[in-house]
C-alpha positions in Angstrom: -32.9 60.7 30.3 -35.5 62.7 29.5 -35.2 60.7 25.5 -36.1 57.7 26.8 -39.5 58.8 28.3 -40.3 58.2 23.9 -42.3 61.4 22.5 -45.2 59.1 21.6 -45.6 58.1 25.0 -45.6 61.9 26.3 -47.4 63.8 23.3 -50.3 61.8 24.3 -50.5 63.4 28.0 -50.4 67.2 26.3 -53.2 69.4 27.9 -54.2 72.0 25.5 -51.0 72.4 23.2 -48.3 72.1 26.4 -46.1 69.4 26.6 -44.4 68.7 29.7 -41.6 66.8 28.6 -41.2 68.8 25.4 -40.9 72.2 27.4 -38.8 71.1 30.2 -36.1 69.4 27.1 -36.6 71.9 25.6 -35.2 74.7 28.2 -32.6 72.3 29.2 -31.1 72.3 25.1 -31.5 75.8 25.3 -29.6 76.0 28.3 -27.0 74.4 27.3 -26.5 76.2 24.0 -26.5 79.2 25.5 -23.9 78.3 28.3 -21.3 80.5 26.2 -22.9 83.4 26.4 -22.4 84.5 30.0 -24.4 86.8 31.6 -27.6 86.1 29.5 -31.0 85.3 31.0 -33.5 82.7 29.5 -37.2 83.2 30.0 -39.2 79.5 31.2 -42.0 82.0 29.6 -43.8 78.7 28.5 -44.1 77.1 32.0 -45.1 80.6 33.2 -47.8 80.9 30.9 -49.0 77.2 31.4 -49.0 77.6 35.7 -52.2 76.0 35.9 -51.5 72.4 33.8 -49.3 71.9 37.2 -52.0 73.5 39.9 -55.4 75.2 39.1 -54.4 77.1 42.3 -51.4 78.8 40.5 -51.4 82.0 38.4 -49.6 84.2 36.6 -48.1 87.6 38.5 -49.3 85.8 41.4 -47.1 85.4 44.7 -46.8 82.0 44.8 -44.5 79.0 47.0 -41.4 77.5 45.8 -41.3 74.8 47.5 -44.9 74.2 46.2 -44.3 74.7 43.0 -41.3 72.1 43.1 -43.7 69.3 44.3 -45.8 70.0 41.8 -43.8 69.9 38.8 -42.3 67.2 40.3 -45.5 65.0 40.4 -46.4 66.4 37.6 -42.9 65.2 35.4 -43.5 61.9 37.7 -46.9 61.4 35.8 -45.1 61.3 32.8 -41.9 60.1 33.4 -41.5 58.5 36.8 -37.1 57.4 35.9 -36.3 61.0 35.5 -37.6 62.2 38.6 -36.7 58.6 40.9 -33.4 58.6 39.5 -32.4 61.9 39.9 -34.3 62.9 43.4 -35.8 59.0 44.0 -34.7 57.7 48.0 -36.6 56.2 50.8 -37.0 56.5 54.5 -37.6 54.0 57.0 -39.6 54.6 60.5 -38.3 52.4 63.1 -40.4 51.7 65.9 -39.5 49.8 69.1 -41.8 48.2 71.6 -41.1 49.8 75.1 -42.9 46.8 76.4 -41.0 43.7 74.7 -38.0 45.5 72.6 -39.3 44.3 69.3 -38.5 46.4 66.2 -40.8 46.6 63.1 -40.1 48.8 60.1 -42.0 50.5 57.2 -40.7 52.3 54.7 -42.4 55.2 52.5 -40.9 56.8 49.5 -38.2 60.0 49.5 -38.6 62.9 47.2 -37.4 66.0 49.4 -37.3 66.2 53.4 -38.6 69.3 55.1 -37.4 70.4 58.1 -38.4 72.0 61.2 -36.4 75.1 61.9 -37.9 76.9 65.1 -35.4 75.0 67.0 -32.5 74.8 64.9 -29.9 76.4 63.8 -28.3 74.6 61.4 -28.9 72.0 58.9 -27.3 69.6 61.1 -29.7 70.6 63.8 -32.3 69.9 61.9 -31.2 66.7 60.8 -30.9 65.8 63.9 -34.2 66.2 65.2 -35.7 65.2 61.8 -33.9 61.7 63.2 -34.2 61.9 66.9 -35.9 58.9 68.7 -39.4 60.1 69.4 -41.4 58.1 72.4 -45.5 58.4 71.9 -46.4 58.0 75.2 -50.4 59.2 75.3 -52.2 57.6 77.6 -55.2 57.9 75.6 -53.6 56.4 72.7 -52.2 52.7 72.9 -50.6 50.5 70.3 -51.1 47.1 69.8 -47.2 45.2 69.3 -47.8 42.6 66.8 -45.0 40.0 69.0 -46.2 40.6 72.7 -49.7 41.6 71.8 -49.7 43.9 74.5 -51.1 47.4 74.5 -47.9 49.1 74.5 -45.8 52.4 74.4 -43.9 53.0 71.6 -40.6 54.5 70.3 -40.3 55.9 66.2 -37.4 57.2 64.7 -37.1 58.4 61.1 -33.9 57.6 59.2 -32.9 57.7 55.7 -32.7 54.1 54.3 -31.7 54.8 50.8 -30.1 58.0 49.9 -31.1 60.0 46.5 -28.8 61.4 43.8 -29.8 65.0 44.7 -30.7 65.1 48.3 -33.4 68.5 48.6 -34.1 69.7 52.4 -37.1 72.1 52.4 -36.8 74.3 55.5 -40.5 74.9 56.9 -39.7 78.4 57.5 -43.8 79.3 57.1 -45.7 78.3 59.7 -49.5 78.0 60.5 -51.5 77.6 63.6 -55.1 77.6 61.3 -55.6 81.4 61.3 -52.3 83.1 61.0 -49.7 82.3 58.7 -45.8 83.4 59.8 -42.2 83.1 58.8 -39.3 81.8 60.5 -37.0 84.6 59.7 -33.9 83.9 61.0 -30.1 82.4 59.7 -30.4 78.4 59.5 -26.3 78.0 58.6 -25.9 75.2 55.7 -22.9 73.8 54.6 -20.8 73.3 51.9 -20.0 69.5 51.9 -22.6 67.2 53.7 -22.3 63.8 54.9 -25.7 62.0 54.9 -24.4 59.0 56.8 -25.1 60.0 60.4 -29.0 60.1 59.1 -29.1 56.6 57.7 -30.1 53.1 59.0 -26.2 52.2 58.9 -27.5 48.7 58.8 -28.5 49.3 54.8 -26.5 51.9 53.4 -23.4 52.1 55.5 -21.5 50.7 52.6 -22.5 53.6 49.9 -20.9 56.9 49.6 -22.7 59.6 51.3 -21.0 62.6 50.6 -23.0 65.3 48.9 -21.8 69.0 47.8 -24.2 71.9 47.8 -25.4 72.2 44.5 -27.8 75.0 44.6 -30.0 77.4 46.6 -33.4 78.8 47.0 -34.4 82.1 48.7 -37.1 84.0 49.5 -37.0 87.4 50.7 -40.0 88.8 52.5 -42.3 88.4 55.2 -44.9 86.2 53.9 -45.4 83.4 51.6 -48.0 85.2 49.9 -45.4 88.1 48.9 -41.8 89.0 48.6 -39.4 87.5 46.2 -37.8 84.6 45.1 -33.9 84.0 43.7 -31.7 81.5 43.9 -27.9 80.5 43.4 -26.2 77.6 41.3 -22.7 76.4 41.5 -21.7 75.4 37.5 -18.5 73.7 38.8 -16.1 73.9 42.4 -15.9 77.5 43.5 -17.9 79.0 41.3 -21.5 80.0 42.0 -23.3 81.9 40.3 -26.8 84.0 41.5 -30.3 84.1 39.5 -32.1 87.5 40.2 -35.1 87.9 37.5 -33.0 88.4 34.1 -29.9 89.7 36.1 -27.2 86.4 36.4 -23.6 87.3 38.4 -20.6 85.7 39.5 -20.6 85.4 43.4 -18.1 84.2 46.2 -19.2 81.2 48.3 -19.3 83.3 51.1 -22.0 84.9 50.3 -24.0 81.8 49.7 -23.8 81.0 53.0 -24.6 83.8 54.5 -28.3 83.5 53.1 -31.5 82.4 54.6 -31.8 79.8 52.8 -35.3 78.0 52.2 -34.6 74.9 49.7 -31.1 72.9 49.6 -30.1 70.9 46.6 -27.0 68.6 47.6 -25.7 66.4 45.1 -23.8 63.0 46.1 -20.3 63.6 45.8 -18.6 62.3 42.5 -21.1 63.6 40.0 -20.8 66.0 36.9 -20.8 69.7 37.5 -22.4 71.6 34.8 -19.4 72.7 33.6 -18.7 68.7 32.7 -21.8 68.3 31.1 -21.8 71.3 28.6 -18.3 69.7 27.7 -19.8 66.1 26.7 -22.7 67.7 24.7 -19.8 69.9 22.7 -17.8 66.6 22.6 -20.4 64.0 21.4 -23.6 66.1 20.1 -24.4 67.1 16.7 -27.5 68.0 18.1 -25.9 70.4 20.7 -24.2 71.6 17.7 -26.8 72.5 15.8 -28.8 74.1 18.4 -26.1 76.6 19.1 -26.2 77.8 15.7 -29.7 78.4 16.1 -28.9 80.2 18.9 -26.3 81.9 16.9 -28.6 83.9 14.9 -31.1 84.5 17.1 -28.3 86.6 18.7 -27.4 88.5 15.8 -31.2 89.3 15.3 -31.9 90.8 18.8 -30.4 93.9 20.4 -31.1 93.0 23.7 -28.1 92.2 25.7 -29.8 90.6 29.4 -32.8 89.0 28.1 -34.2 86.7 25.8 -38.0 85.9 25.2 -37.9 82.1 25.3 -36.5 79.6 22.4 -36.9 80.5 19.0 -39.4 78.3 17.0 -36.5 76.4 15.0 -35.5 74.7 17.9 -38.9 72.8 18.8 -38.5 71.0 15.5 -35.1 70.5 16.1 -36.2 68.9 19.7 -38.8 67.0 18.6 -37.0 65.3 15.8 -34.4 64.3 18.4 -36.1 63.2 21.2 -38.5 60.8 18.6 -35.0 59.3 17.7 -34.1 55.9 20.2 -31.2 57.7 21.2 -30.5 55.9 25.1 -28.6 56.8 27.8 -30.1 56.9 30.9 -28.0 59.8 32.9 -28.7 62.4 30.2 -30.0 64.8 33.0 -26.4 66.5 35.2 -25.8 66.1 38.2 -25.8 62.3 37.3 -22.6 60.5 36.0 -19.3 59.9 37.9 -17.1 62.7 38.2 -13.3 62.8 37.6 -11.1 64.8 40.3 -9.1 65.8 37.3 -12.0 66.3 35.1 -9.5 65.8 31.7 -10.6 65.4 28.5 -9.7 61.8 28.1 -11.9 61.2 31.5 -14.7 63.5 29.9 -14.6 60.9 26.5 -14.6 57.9 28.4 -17.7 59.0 30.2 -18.9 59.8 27.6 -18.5 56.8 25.2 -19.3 54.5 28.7 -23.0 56.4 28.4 -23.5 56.4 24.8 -23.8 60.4 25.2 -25.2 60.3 21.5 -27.7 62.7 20.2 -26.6 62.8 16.4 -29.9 61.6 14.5 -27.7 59.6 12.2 -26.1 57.7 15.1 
């Protein structure tokens, strides 16, 4: 996906030496070529030591918010490359509003990145949902509305629903709150779970016909008091039953359970039937000669280091090796997991028919 944003187009949006697209490809190859060695950390020391191209607010060894930071990068990657970021976390939302005078329903619509979610009140997901959707009446005196059928200086009733639903659904929890002087957490268990079914939160008129089962894909944390200290971790599921939990440089193998037993503070659901991450490191070994290739560099940047947790960041062979790649017309739209349909049985002849179905190609010669 992110091939097709063509490095022409990108390079010419780089702010002193930093490449946005380049980077994020980047840590994503070296991801993947690194998926064999379990246990090993990878340092995004390049996006750390470019905070400010995203915000002039944000600084290095500075406490700073997640789910700020995820907007930001997110606008930021939208700048440059609007597909990847409407495909993957792209939806809308539709306000209905009634007329308590005449009945008549009007509708706007506004675009869906993430939804955040008050929390004060709830104490689940679900909960939250359900007042993130709950019929509101504005009833002020003080403030009328004008219907545009009866004319008539009227009451009115607004409800929010999801009209179309993204590929990754991400619920922000507002667990900081401010009343203008004082900032404060909502520190308290918000229970999440596992599988979630979207369709009790959509206009059923539009989208009752689309699937809207999503699996918890992954999970943001923040432990502290404030949102101007603590710390931040955060847990990924690589395929069913197996999650795994991001501390710093320290990765480990967790149950589910305790997954759900966190505060959590960002959601990441992805609609059901999608590749796991598991899936996608098996096309890229399957189809890639590029994937290939990266891992030896990989290889012997092992054999040159005696650290056993950590790694500095990707060595400098594998820019070239990315930007030789991504100037190559290579296609395929759903390069980015979790994207493509997903096989129950996940087999090999299911992985190689995805695969040849979305021209998962990244050989230069192809």
């Amino acid at each position: 996906m992110l091939s097709e944003c063509g490095i022409a187009m990108f390079h010419a949006h780089v702010v002193a030496g930093f490449c946005l697209i380049c980077v994020f490809k980047e840590l994503i190859g070296f991801s993947l070529a690194y998926e064999a060695y379990e246990g090993r950390s990878i340092s995004p020391w390049r996006f750390v030591e470019n905070l400010s191209y995203f915000s002039s607010g944000f600084h290095k060894y500075q406490q700073e918010d997640a789910h700020e930071f995820l907007q930001y990068f997110l606008n930021r990657l939208e700048s440059r490359c609007s597909d990847v970021v409407q495909q993957v976390f792209g939806g809308r939302l539709v306000s209905k509003v009634r007329c308590c005078n005449c009945g008549h329903f009007s509708n706007t619509y506004e675009p869906l990145i993430d939804v955040s979610l008050e929390i004060k009140n709830a104490d689940s997901l679900h909960s939250a949902l359900e007042s993130f959707t709950r019929v509101e009446k504005l009833d002020n005196p003080e403030i009328k509305y004008t219907c545009e059928r009866c004319k008539a200086q009227v009451s009115i009733e607004k409800k929010l629903m999801i009209d179309s639903a993204p590929s990754v659904a991400v619920f922000h929890l507002k667990r900081f709150q401010n009343d203008g002087s004082v900032v404060w957490k909502v520190d308290k268990h918000v229970s999440f779970p596992l599988e979630l079914d979207l369709l009790p939160y959509t206009d059923n008129n539009q989208t009752n016909n689309e699937q809207m089962k999503y699996d918890l894909y992954a999970v943001i944390v923040h432990a502290g008091s404030t949102s101007s200290s603590g710390h931040y971790y955060c847990f990924i599921c690589a395929e069913p039953n197996e999650w795994y939990k991001f501390d710093d440089t320290t990765i480990s193998r967790i149950q589910k359970d305790v997954v759900l037993a966190e505060e959590a503070y960002i959601m990441f659901y992805a609609k059901r039937d999608t590749l796991w991450f598991s899936d996608f490191i098996a096309l890229e070994a399957i189809n890639s000669s590029y994937f290939i290739e990266l891992k030896k560099i990989v290889d012997n940047e092992l054999k040159k280091t005696v650290q056993t947790s950590y790694t500095p960041g990707p060595p400098s062979a594998i820019y070239s090796l990315l930007e030789n790649n991504a100037s190559q017309d290579i296609g395929g739209t759903e390069r980015m997991a979790p994207l493509l349909p997903k096989s129950p049985s996940r087999s090999q002849s299911t992985l190689d028919q995805v695969a040849s179905e979305n021209q998962w190609q990244m050989d230069p010669e192809q």
